[in-house]
N, CA, C and O of each residue as an XYZ file, in Angstrom:
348
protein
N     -15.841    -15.446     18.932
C     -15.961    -14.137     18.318
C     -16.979    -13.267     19.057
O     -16.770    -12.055     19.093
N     -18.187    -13.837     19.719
C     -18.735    -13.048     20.333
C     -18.736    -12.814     21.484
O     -19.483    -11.962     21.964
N     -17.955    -13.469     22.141
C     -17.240    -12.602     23.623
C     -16.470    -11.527     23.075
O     -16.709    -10.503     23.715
N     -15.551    -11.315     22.051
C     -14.567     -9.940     21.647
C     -15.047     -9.076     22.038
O     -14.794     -8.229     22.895
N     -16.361     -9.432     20.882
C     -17.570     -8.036     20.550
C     -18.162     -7.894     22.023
O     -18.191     -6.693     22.292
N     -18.608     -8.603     22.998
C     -19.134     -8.068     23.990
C     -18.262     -7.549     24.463
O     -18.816     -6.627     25.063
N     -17.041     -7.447     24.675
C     -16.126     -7.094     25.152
C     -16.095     -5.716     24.896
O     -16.410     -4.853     25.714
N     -15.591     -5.460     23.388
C     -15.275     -4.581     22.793
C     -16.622     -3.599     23.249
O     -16.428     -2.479     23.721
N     -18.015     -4.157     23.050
C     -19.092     -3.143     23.371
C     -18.812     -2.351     24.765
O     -18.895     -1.143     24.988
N     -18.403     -3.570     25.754
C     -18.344     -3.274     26.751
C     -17.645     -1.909     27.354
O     -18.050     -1.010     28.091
N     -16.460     -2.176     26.718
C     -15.012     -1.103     26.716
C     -15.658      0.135     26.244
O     -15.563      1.063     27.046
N     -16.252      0.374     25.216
C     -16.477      1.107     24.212
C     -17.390      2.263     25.198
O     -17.133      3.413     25.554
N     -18.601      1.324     25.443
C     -19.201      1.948     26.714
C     -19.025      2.839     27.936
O     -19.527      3.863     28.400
N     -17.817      1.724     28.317
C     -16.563      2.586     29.460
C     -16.275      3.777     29.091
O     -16.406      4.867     29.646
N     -15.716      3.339     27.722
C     -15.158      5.180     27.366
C     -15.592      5.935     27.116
O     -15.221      7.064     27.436
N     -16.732      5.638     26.322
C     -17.936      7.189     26.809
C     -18.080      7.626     28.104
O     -17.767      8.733     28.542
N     -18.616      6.608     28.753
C     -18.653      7.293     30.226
C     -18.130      8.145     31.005
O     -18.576      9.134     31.587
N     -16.528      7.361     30.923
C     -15.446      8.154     31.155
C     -15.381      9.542     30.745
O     -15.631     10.532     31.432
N     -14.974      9.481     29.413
C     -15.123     10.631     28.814
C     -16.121     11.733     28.720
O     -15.816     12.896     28.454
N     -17.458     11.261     28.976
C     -18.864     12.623     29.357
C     -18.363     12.851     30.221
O     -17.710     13.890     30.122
N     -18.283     12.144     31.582
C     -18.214     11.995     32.807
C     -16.918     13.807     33.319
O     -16.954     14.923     33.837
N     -15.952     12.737     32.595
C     -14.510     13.831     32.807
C     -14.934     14.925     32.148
O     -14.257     15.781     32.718
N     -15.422     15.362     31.542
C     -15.671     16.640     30.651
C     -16.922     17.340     31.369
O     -16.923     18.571     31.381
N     -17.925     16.695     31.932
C     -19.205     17.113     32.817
C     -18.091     17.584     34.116
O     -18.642     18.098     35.090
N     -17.575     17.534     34.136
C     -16.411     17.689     35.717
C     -16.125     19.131     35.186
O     -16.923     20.042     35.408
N     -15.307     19.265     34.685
C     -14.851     20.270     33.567
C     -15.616     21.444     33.537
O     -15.390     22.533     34.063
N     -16.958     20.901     32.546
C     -17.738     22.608     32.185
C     -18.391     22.345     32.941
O     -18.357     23.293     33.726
N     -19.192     21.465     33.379
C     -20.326     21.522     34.487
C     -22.137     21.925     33.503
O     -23.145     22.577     33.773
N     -21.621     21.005     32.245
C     -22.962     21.083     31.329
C     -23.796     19.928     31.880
O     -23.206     18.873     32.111
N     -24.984     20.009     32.093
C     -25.773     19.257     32.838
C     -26.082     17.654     32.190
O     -26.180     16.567     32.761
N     -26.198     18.101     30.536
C     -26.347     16.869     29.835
C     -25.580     15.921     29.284
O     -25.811     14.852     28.719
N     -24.092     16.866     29.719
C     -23.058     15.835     29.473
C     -23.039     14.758     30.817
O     -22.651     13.603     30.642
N     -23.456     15.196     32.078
C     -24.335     14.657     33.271
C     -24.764     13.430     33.127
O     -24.200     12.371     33.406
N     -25.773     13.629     32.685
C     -27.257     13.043     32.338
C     -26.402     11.841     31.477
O     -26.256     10.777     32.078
N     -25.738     11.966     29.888
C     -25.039     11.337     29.316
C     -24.139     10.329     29.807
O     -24.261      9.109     29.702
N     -23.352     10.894     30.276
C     -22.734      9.817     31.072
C     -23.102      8.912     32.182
O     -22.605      7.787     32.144
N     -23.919      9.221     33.203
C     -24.943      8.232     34.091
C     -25.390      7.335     32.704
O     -25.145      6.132     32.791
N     -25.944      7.748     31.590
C     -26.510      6.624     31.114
C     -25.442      5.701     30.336
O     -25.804      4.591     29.946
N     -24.103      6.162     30.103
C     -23.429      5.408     29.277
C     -23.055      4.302     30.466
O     -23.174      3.091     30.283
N     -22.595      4.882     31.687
C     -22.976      4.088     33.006
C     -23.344      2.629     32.891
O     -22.759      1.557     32.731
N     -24.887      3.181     33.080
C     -25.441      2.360     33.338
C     -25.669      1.551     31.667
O     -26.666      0.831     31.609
N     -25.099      1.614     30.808
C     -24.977      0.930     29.634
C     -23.701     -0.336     29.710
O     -23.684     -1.420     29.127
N     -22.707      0.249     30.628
C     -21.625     -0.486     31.318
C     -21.792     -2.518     32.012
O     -21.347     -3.656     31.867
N     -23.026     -1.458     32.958
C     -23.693     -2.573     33.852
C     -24.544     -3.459     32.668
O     -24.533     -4.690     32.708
N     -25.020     -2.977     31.985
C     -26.212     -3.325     31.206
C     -24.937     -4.522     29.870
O     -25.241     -5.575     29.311
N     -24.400     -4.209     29.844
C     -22.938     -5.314     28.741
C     -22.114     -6.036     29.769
O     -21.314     -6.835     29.281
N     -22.124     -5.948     30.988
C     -21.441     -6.758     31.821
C     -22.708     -7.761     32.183
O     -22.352     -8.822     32.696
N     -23.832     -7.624     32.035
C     -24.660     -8.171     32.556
C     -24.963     -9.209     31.306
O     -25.247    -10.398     31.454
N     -24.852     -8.570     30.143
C     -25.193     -9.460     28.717
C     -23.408    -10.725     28.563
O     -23.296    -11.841     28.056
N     -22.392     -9.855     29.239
C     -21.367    -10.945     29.097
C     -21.766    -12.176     29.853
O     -21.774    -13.266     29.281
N     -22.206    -12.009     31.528
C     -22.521    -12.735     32.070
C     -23.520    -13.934     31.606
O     -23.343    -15.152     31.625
N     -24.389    -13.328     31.276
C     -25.478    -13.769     30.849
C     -25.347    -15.057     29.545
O     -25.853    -16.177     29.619
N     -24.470    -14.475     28.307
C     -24.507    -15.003     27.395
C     -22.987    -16.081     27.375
O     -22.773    -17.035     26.626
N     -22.304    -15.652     28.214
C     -20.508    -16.281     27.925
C     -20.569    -17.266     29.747
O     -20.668    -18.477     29.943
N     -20.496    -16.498     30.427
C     -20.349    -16.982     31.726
C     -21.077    -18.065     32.297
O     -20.599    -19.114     32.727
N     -22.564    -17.639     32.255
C     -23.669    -18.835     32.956
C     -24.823    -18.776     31.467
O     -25.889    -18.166     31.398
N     -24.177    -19.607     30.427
C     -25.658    -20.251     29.325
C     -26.172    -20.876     29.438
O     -26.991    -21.254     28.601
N     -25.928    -21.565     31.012
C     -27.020    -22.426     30.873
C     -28.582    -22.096     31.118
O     -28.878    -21.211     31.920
N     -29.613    -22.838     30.397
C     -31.002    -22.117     30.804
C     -31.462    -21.971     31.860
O     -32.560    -21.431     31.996
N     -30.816    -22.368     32.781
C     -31.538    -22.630     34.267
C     -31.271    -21.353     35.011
O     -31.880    -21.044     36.035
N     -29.966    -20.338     34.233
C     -29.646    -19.333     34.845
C     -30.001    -18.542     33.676
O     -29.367    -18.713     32.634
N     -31.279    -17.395     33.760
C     -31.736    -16.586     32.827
C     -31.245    -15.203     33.898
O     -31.319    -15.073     35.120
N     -30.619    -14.102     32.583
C     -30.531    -12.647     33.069
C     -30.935    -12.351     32.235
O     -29.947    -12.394     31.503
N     -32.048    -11.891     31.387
C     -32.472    -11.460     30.509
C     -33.380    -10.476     30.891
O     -33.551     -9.448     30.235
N     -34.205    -10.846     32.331
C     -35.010     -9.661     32.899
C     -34.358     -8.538     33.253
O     -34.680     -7.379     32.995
N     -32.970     -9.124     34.152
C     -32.036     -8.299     34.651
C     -31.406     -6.882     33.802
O     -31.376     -5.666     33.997
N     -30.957     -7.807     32.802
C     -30.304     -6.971     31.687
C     -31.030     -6.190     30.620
O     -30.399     -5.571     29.763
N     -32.686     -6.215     30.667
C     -33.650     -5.160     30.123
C     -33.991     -4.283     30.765
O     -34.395     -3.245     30.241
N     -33.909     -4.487     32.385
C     -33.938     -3.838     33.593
C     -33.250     -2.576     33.624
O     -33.668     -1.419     33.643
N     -31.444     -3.350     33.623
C     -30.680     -2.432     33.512
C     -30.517     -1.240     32.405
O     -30.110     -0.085     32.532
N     -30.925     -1.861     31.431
C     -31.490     -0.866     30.085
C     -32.481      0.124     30.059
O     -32.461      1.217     29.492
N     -33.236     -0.328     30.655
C     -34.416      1.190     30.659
C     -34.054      1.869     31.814
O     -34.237      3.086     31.832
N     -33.220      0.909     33.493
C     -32.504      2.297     33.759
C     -31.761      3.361     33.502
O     -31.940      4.522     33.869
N     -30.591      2.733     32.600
C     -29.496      3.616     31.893
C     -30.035      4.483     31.255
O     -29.470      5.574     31.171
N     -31.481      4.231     30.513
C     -31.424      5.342     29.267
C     -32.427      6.240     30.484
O     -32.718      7.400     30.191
N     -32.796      5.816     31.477
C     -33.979      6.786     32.479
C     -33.068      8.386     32.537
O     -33.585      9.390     32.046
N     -32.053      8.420     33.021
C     -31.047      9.666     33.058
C     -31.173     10.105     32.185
O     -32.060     10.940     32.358
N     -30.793     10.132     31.030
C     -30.715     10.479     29.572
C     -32.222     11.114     29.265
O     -32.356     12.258     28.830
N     -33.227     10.315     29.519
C     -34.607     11.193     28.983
C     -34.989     11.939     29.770
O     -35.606     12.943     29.415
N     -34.663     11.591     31.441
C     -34.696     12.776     32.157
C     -34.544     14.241     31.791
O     -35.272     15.226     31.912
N     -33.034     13.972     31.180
C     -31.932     15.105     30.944
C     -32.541     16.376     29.549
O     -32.596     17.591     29.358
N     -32.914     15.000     28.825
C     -33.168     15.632     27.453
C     -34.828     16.294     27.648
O     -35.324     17.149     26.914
N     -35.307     15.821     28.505
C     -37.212     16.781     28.920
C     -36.674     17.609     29.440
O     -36.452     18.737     29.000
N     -36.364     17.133     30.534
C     -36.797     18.609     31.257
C     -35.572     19.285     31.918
O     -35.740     19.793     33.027
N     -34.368     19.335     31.339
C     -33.016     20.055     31.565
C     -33.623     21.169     30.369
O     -34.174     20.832     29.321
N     -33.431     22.210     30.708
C     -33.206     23.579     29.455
C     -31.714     24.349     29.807
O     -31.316     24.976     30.789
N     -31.179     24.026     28.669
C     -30.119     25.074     28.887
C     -30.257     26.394     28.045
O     -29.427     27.295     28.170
């Protein structure tokens, strides 16, 4: 059951991305930008927790640094966006 859900997070993720992403193409709003880089990197950040938790459990292989890593990058865009973008 909890591979689905990572799954499902995973996907879910995708399609935001996608979707800011395609629409930042579109109007050319900066924070739909910003938004999507971080849903992005929210992508990497659930592929990294599948890995982590389904793929290699064993203890000898820890991604846990990796995948907090990838987390405060993803949301780095996003607070970027939201300081110091003014529209």
């Amino acid at each position: 059951m909890a591979t689905v859900i990572y799954l499902l997070c995973a996907a879910t993720a995708f399609a935001c991305a996608w979707l800011l992403l395609r629409s930042y193409r579109r109007t050319r709003h900066r924070l739909l930008l910003w938004s999507g880089l971080c849903f992005s990197g929210l992508v990497v950040n659930n592929i990294l927790l599948i890995l982590d938790r389904i793929v290699f459990p064993e203890p000898e292989m820890d991604l846990t640094t990796w995948r907090l890593a990838s987390a405060l990058l993803a949301l780095l865009p996003l607070l970027y966006g939201l300081i110091w973008e003014d529209d």
